[in-house]
C-alpha positions in Angstrom: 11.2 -65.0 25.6 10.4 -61.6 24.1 12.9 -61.6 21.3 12.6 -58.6 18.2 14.5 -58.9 14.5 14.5 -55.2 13.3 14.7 -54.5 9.8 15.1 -51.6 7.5 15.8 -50.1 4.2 14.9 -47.0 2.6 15.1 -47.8 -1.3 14.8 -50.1 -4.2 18.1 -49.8 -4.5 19.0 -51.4 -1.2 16.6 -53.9 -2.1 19.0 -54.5 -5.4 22.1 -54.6 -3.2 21.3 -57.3 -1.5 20.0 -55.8 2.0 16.3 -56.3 1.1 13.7 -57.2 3.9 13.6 -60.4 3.3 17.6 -61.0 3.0 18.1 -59.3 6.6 15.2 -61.3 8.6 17.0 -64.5 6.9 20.2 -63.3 7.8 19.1 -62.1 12.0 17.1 -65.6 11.8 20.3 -67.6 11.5 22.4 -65.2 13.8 19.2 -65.8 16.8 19.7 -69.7 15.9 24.0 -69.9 16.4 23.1 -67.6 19.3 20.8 -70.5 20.5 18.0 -68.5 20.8 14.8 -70.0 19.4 13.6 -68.1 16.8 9.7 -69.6 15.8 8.8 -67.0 17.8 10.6 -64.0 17.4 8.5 -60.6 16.4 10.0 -58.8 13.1 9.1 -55.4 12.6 10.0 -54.3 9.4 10.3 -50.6 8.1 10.0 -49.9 4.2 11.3 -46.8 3.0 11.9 -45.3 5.6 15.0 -42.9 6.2 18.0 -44.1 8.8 18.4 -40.1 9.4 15.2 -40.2 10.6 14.3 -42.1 14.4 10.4 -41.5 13.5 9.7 -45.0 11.9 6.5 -46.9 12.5 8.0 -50.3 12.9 10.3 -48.1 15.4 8.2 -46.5 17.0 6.1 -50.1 17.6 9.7 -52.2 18.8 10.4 -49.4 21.3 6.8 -49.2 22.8 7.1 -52.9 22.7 10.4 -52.8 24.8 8.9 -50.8 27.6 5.9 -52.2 28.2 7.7 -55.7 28.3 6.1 -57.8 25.1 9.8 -57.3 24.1 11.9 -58.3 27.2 15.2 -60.3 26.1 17.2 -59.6 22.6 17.0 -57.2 19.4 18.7 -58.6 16.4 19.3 -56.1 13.7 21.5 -57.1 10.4 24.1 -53.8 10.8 24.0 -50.8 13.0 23.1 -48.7 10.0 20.0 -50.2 9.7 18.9 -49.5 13.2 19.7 -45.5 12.3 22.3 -43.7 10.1 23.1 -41.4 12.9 25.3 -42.1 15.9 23.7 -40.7 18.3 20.4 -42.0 17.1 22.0 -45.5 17.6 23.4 -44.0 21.5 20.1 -43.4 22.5 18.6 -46.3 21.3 20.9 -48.7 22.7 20.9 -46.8 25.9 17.0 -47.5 26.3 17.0 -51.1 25.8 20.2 -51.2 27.9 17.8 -49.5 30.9 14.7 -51.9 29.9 17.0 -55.0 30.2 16.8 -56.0 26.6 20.2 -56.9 24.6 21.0 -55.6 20.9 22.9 -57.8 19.1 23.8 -57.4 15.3 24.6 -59.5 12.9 27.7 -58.0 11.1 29.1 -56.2 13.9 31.0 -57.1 17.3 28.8 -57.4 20.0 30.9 -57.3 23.0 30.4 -53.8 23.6 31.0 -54.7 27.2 34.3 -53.9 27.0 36.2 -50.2 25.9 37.7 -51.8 22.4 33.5 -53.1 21.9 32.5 -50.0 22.5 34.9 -48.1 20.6 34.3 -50.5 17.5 30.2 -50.1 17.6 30.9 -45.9 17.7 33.2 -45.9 14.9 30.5 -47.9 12.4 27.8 -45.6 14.0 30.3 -42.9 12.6 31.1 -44.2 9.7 27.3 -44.9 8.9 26.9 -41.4 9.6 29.6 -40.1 7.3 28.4 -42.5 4.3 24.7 -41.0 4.7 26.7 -37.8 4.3 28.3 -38.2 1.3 24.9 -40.3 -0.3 23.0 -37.1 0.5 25.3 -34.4 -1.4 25.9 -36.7 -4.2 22.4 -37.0 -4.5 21.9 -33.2 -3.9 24.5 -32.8 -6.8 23.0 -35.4 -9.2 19.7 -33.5 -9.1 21.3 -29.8 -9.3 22.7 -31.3 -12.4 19.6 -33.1 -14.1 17.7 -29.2 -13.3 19.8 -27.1 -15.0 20.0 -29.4 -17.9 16.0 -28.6 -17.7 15.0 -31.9 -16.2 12.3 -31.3 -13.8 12.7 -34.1 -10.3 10.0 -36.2 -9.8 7.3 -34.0 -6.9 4.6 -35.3 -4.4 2.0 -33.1 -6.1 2.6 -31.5 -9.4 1.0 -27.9 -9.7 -2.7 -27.9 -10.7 -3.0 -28.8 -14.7 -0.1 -30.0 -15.1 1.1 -33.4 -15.5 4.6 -35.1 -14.6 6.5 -36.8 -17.8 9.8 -38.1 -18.2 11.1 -34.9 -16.1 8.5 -32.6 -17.9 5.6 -30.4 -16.7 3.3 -30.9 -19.6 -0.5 -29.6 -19.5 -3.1 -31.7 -18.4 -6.3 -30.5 -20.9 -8.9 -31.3 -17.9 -7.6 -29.2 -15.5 -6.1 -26.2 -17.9 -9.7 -24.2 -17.9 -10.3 -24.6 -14.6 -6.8 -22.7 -13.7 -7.8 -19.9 -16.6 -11.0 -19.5 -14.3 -9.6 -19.5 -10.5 -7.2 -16.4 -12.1 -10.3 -15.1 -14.1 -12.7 -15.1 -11.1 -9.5 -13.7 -8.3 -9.0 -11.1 -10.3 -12.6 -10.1 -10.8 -13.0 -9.3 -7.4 -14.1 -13.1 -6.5 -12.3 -14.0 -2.6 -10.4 -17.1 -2.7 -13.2 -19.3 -0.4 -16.1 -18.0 -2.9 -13.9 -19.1 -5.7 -13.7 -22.7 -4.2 -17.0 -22.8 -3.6 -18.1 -22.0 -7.8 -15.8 -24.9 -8.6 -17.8 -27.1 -6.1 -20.6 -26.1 -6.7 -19.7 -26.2 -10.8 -18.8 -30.3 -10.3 -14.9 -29.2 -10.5 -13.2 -31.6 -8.8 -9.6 -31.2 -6.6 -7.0 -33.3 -6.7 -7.3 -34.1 -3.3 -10.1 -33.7 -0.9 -12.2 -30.2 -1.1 -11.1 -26.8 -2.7 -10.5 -24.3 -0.2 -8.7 -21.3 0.6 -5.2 -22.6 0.7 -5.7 -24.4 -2.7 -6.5 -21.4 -4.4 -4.0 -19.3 -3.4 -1.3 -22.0 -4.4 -2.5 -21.6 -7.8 -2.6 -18.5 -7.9 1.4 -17.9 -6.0 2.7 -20.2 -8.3 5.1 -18.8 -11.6 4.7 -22.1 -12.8 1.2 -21.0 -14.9 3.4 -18.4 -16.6 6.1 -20.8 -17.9 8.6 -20.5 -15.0 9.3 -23.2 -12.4 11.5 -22.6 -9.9 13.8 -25.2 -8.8 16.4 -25.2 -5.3 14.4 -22.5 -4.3 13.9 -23.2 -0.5 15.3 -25.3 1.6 15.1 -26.7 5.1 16.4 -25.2 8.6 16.3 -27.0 11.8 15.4 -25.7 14.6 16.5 -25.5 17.9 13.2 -26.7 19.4 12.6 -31.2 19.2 8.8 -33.2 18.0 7.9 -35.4 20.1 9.7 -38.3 18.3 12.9 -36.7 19.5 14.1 -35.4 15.8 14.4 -31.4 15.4 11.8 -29.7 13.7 12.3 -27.9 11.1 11.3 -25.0 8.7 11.3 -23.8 5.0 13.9 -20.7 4.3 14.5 -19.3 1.0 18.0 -19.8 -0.8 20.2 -16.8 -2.4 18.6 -16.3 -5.8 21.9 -17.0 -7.1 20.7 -20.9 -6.1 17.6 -20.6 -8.0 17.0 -22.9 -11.0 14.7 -21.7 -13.4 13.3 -24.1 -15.8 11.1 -23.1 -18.7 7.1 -24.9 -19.0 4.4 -24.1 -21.0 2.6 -21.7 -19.8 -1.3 -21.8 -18.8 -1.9 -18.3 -18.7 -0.5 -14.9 -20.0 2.2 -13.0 -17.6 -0.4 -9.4 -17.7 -2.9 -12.0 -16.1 -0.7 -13.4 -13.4 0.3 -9.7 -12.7 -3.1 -8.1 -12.4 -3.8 -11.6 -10.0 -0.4 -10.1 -7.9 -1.4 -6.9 -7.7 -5.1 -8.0 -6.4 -3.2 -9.8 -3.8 -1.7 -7.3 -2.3 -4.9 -4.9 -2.4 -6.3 -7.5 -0.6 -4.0 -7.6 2.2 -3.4 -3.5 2.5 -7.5 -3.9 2.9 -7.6 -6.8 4.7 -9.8 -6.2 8.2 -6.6 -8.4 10.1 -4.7 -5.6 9.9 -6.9 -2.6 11.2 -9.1 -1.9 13.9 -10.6 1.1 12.1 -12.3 1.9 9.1 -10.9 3.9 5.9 -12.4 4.7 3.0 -9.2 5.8 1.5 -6.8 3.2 3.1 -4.3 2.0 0.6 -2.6 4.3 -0.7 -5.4 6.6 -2.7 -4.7 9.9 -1.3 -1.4 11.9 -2.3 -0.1 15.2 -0.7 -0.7 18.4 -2.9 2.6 19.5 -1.1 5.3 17.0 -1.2 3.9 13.6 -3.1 3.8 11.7 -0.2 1.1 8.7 0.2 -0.9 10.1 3.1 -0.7 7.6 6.2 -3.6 6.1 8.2 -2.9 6.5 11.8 -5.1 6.9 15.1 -4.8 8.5 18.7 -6.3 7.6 21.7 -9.3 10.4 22.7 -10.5 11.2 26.1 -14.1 11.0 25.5 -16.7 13.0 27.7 -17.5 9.6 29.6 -14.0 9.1 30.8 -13.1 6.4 28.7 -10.7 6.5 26.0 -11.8 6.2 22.4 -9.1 5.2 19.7 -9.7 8.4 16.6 -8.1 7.5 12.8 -6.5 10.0 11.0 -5.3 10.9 7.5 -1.9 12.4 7.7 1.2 13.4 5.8 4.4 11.6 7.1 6.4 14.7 5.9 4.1 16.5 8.4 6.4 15.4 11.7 9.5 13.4 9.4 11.5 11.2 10.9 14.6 11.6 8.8 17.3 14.1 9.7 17.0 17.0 7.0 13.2 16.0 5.3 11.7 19.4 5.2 8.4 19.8 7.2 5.3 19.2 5.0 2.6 22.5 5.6 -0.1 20.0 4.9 -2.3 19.1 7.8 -4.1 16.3 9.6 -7.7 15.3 9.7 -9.9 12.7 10.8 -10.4 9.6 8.6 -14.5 9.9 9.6 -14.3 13.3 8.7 -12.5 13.0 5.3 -14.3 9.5 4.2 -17.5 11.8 4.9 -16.8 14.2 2.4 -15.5 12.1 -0.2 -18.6 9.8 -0.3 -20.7 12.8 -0.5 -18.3 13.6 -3.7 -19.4 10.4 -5.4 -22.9 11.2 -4.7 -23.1 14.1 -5.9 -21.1 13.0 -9.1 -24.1 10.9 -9.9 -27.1 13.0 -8.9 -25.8 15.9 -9.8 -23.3 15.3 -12.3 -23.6 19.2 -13.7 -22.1 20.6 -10.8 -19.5 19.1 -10.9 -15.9 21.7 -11.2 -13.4 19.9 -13.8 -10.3 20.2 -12.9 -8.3 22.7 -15.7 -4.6 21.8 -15.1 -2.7 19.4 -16.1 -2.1 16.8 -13.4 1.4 16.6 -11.8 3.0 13.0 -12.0 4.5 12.1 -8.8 8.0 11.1 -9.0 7.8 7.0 -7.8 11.2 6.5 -8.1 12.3 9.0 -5.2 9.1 8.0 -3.5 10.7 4.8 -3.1 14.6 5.4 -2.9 12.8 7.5 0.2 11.2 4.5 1.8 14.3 2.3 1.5 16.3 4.8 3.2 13.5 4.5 6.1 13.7 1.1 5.8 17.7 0.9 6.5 17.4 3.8 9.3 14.7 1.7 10.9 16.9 -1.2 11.0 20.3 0.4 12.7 17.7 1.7 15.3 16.7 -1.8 15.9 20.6 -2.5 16.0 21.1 -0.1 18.6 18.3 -0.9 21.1 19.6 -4.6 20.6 23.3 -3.3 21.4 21.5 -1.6 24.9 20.7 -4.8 25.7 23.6 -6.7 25.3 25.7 -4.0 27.0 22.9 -4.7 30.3 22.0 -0.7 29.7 18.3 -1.7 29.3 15.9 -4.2 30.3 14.3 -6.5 27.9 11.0 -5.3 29.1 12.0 -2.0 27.4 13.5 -3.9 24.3 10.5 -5.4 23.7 8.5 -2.3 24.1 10.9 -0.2 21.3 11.0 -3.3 19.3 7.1 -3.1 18.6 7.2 0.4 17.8 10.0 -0.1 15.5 7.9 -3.4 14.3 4.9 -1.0 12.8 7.4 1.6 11.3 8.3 -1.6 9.3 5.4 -2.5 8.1 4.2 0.9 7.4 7.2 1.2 4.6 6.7 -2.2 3.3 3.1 -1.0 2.8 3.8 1.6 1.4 6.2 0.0 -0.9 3.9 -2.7 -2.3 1.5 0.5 -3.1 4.0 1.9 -5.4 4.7 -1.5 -7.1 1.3 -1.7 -7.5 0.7 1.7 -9.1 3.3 1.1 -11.3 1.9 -2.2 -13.0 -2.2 -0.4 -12.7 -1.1 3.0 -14.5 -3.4 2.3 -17.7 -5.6 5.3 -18.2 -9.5 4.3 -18.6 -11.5 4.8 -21.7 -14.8 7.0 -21.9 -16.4 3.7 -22.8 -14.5 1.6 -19.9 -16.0 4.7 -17.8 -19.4 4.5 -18.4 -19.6 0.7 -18.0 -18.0 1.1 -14.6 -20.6 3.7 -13.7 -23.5 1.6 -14.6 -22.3 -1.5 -12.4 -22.1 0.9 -9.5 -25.2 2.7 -10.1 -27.4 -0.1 -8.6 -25.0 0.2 -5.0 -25.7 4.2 -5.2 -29.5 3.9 -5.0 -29.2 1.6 -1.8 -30.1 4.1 0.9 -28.6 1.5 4.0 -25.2 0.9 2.0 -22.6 -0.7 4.4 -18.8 0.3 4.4 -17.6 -2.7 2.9 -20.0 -2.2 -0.5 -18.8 2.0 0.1 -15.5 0.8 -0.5 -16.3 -1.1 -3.4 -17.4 1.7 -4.6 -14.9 4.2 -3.9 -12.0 1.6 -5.5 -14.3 1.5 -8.9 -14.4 5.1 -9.3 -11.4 6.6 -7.9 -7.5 5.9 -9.0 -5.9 8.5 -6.6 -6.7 11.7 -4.5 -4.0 14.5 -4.7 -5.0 16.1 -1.0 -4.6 19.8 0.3 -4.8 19.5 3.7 -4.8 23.2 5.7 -6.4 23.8 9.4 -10.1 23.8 8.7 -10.0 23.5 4.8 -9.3 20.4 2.5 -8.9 20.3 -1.4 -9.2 17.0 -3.0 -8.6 16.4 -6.7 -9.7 13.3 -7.9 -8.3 10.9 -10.6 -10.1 7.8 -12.1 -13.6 7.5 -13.1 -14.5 10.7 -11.2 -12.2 14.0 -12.3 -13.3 16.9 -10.5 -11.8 19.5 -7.5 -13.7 19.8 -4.7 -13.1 22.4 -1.7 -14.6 21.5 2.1 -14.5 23.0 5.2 -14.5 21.5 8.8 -14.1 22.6 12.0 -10.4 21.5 12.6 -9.3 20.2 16.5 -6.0 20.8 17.9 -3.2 18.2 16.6 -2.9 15.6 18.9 0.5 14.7 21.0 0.0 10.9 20.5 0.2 9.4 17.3 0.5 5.5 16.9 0.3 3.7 13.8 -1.4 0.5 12.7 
């Protein structure tokens, strides 16, 4: 006969309220028999905690693949309409695709003859109703836990963070994992990448919670406040999105709330808040060096090299070269952005550009010489100029908020039909790289700020000798150059003139040194990256 008994429920609770499994097949059992149906052989397919928001459910999924390949070709008993979905026009669409397959719904505390406009009307006002209760369990819910976390109660999680342990609504710190988080922030911090790092706690017996360590495991520990006594509560939440899965429910994605919604709730903390800074600030290196985000190489990328002139962190750019062949050849460059500024009344920088070979050339042959040579070395007399980080930055943030009324504009073009989206997308890119030029620049500053300790003549020397062996490697590669260069050098005041370039350095290396180049003529096209 190809008859179904769908069941659901989503919590104990239910279960306690007497709409448990067990009490709805009973209860669709003796419904099938008054219907005079014969019910030894009906199929049940039962969902456990499972969501009625929700119309991917296993057992579901299983009665509607059922339906439409015909094991399931006559009647669908459910106990209530809720408990086929919570949403009304989940229940629509369900009932609609049995209706097309032939195959009846029937429920047990409902009116069935839906056959008729009052039927009808009566199973859409439950489905609403269902709806609006779901509603109203969700924000009390919502509120009840709100509550519990601002009295410092901590909810119950899927996974608590690495070395910690969930009591009775309290982070407290598991003693077999603690060291192992002390040495993932140790090791990051030292230099280690985040795959080499899971690969010593392998290769060290140090077990993961689940599966293997990699990449994405370690940087969760090393993202997360938690460590430093500070878990964040109602600090995302989740959009949905236009598009559907393939289940037919939207998806969705995580967005960050207004820190006025934040909960914070104090932990005890694994490691020190100087550690968990230094870890932040190695981050961020990271990413300013990170190959994704160039196609050339610079020494000096990342914010090392200041203008003698104005202060300004010198950009890396590039320009597209005709070379003798025909073919065009993409050049990098050092530049000041004061040189051509893009703000109405910035006065022009005199500095000038040059190219990033050129420049990384001369300031290797610096470091060499400050080792083989150390006595020729021409100490810098003056005192060094601080450069003012504050309007550095109040400077970018005005970029920042020009750069996004000229995105406003072109946007405004469009809508008005004066330009085509072929040249909105074309002015949106550009203005996509100003953006992430400043917020470069920005994280540099932020950075500086928190790395400002000056080095002792002891911390020097140990420094020197760990680079030593790199120096006496005649086939060095640019990766281990740059290791080198980061070690020894803090920042590069630069005074850049047609043909000449002063460079005094800062860091394990303090010295001036004056080159000379043949300079070319400054190119029309400048893009940066």
């Amino acid at each position: 006969m190809g008859i179904a008994i769908y069941v659901r429920v989503s919590t104990d609770a239910q279960a306690e309220q007497g709409t448990s499994l067990d009490t709805q097949v009973e209860a669709c059992q003796k419904k099938g028999i008054e219907l005079g149906y014969d019910m030894s052989k009906a199929v049940i397919y039962r969902d456990e905690g499972e969501s009625g928001a929700d119309i991917d459910r296993p057992a579901l999924n299983s009665l509607r693949a059922d339906v439409e390949t015909g094991i399931i070709s006559n009647t669908i008993i459910c106990y209530d309409p809720d408990r086929l979905s919570r949403k009304l026009n989940y229940q629509l669409i369900l009932e609609e695709e049995f209706k097309i397959a032939g195959v009846k719904l029937l429920f047990v505390n409902s009116d069935n003859k839906r056959e008729t406009p009052e039927g009808m009307l009566l199973f859409h006002m439950q489905g609403a109703v269902a709806e609006y209760e779901r509603t109203k369990i969700k924000e009390r819910t919502i509120r009840g836990k709100l509550a519990k976390a601002r009295q410092g109660q901590i909810m119950p999680m899927r996974t608590t963070p690495y070395g910690y342990t969930w009591i009775d609504g309290k982070l407290e710190i598991n003693e077999d994992e603690i060291e192992i988080v002390r040495n993932v922030f140790k090791w990051y911090i030292e230099g280690f990448t985040m795959r080499e790092i899971g690969e010593k706690l392998s290769y060290n017996g140090f077990e993961a919670r689940y599966g293997n360590w990699n990449a994405s495991t370690i940087r969760n520990i090393i993202n997360n406040e938690t460590y430093i006594g500070h878990y964040w509560y109602n600090r995302r939440k989740q959009e949905k999105l236009p598009t559907k899965t393939k289940s037919g429910n939207h998806s969705t994605r995580g967005k960050l709330r207004p820190e006025s919604d934040h909960i914070l709730i104090e932990v005890p903390s694994i490691i020190d808040e100087a550690i968990w800074k230094k870890a932040q600030a190695r981050k961020v290196k990271n990413t300013i060096y990170s190959k994704r985000n160039t196609k050339l190489e610079y020494l000096a990328r990342g914010g090392f090299l200041k203008c003698f002139d104005c202060g300004r962190v010198l950009q890396n750019t590039s320009y597209n070269y005709k070379s003798k062949s025909g073919g065009k050849e993409k050049v990098g460059i050092y530049r000041c952005p004061n040189l051509s500024p893009r703000s109405y009344g910035t006065e022009k920088c005199p500095s000038s550009s040059i190219k990033s070979r050129q420049l990384d050339e001369f300031i290797w042959s610096d470091i060499i010489e400050e080792f083989l040579n150390p006595t020729s070395k021409e100490l810098i007399e003056f005192e060094d100029e601080n450069i003012d980080t504050e309007k550095e930055r109040k400077n970018l943030q005005l970029q920042q908020e020009k750069v996004k009324v000229e995105k406003e504009k072109i946007l405004n073009l469009y809508r008005k039909e004066l330009i085509s989206m072929e040249d909105v997308e074309q002015q949106l890119e550009s203005i996509k790289k100003k953006e992430q030029l400043i917020v470069e620049q920005l994280n540099i500053l932020n950075q500086e700020e928190e790395n400002s300790n000056t080095l002792t003549e002891e911390e020097k020397q140990e420094i020197i000798n760990e680079i030593k062996p790199f120096l006496l490697n005649d086939e060095i590669d640019f990766e281990d150059k740059q290791i080198v260069f980061k070690t020894l050098v803090t920042s590069i005041r630069i005074k850049l003139r047609p043909g000449v370039v002063d460079l005094y350095y800062d860091g394990v290396i303090t010295r001036h040194k004056t080159h000379f180049y043949k300079p070319r003529y400054k190119p029309k096209e400048i893009h940066s990256i």
